[in-house]
N, C-alpha and C positions, 0 to 999 in steps of 0.2 A: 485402232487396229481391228482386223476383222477374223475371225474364226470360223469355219464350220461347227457344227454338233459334234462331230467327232473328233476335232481338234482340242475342243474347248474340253470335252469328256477324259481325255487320254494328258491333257496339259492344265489343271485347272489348279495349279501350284505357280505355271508361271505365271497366267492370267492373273491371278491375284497379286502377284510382285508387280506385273505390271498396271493393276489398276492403283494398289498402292505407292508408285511414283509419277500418279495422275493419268493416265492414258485411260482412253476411255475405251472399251471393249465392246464390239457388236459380234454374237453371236447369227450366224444364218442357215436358215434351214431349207434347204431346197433353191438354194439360190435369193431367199430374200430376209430380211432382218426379221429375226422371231426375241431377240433379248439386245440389252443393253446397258451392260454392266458400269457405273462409278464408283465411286467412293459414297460414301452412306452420309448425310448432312449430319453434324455432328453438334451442329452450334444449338441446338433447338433445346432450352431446358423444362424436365418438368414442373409446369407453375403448380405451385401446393396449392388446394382448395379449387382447382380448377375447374370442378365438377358439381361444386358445390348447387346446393338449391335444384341439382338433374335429377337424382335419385332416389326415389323417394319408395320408402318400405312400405306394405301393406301388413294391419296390424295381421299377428298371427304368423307371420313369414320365419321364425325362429322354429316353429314346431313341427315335429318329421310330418313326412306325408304319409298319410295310409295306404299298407301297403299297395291297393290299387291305382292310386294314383301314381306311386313310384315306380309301378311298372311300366303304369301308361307312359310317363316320362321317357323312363331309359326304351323305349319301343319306339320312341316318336312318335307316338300317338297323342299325348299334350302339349 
């Protein structure tokens, strides 16, 4: 089924009933598909240790930063 932005905005209670009895939802904006709403894949489990041997800590990474560099941080500046 297909929506406008303004459809989708003002109705997006039914939209979801109906993507939850599988229909699949195109949102359009200006006359062309801008979204495209399913159901969310649901079968995919998290594998434990998945990550394992990616992330690797740098000694020292437990201890705060001073304060200059914390600032640099939260500024985006590092």
């Amino acid at each position: 089924m297909t929506f406008n932005v303004h459809e989708a905005k003002t109705q997006l209670s039914k939209l979801l009933d109906l993507i939850e009895q599988g229909e699949e939802v195109v949102i359009v904006r200006h006359g062309r598909p801008a979204a495209r709403l399913v159901l969310p894949q649901t079968n995919a489990t998290p594998q434990l240790g998945a990550m394992q041997a990616e992330i690797h800590w740098t000694e020292g990474w437990e201890k705060p930063l001073a304060p200059e560099a914390a600032d640099a941080f939260w500024e985006g500046r590092w």
